[in-house]
C-alpha positions as CSV (number, residue, x, y, z in Angstrom):
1,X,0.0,0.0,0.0
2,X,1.7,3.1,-1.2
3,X,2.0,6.2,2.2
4,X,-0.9,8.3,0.1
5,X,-3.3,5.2,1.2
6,X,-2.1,4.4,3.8
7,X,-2.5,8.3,5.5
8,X,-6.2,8.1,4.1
9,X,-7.1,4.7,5.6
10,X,-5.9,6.0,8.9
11,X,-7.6,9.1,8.6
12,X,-10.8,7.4,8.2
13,X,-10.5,5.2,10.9
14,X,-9.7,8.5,13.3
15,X,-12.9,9.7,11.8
16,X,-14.9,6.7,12.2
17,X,-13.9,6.7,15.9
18,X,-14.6,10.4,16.4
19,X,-17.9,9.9,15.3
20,X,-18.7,6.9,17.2
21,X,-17.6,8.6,20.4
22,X,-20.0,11.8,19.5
23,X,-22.4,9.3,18.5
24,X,-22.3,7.6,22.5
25,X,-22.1,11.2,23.7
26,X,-25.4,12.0,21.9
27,X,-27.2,9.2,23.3
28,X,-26.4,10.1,26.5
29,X,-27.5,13.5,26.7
30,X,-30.6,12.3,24.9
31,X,-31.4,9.7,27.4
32,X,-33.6,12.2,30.1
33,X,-35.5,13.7,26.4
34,X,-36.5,10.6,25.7
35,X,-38.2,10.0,29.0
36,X,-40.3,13.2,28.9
37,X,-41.0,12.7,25.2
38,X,-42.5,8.9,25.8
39,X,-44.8,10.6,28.6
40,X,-45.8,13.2,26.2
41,X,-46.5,10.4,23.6
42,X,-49.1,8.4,26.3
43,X,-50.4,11.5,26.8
44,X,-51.4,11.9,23.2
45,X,-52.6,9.1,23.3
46,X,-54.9,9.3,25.8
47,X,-56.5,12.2,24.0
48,X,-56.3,9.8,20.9
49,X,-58.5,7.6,22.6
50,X,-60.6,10.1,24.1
51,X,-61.7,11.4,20.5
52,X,-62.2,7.9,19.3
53,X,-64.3,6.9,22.5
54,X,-66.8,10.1,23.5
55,X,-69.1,8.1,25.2
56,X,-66.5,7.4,27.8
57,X,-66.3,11.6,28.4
58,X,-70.3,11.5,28.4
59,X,-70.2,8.7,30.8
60,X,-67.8,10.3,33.3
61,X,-69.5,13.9,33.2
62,X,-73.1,12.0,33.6
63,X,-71.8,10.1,36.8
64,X,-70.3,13.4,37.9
65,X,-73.8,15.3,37.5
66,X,-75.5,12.2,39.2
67,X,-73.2,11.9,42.4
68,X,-72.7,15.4,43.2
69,X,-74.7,17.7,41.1
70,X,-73.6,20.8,42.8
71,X,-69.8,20.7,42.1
72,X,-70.6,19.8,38.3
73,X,-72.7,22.9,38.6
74,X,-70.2,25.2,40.2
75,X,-67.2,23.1,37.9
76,X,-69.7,24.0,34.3
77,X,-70.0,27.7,35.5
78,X,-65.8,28.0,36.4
79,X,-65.6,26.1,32.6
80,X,-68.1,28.2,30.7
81,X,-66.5,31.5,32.3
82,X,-62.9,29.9,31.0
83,X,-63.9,29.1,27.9
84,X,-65.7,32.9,27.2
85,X,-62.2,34.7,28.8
86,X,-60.3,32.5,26.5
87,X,-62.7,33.6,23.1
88,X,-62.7,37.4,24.0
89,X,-58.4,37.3,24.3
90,X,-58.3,35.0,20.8
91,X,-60.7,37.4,19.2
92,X,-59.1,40.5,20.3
93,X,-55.1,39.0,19.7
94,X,-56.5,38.1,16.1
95,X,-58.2,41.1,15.4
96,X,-61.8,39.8,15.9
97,X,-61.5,37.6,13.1
């Protein structure tokens, strides 16, 4: 093998090990990502399911309303008032589109 080669051959084996070392460093500083993002993936979903299952939501909220009517009362009012705050801020950030 001429000395041309031979430099290249060990150049790419200095590279090779470079990159496996930044490869092992990457996972590791990954690793506590990957935790949160597989909680944020079960939490999706749960929300997937949700959609594809109302009649569970209907189900809970009915059994809330029969058990203690009054908190579902007072919790409807607290929701309704949330959700009209939150439609007066969008209309007036967006320019009452």
């Amino acid at each position: 093998m001429n000395e041309k080669a031979l430099a290249l051959a060990m150049r790419h084996g200095a590279l090779k090990a470079r990159i496996d070392e930044q490869r092992r460093l990457l996972g590791q500083h990954v690793a506590p990502l990957e935790a949160a993002l597989a909680r944020g993936d079960a939490a999706l979903q749960g929300v997937d399911w949700l959609k594809h299952h109302p009649a569970a939501i209907v189900a809970a909220v009915a059994a809330i309303v029969v058990v203690r009517p009054r908190a579902a009362w007072r919790w409807a009012k607290r929701g309704f008032f949330v959700w009209r705050g939150w439609q007066a801020i969008r209309n007036t950030l967006l320019g009452s589109v």
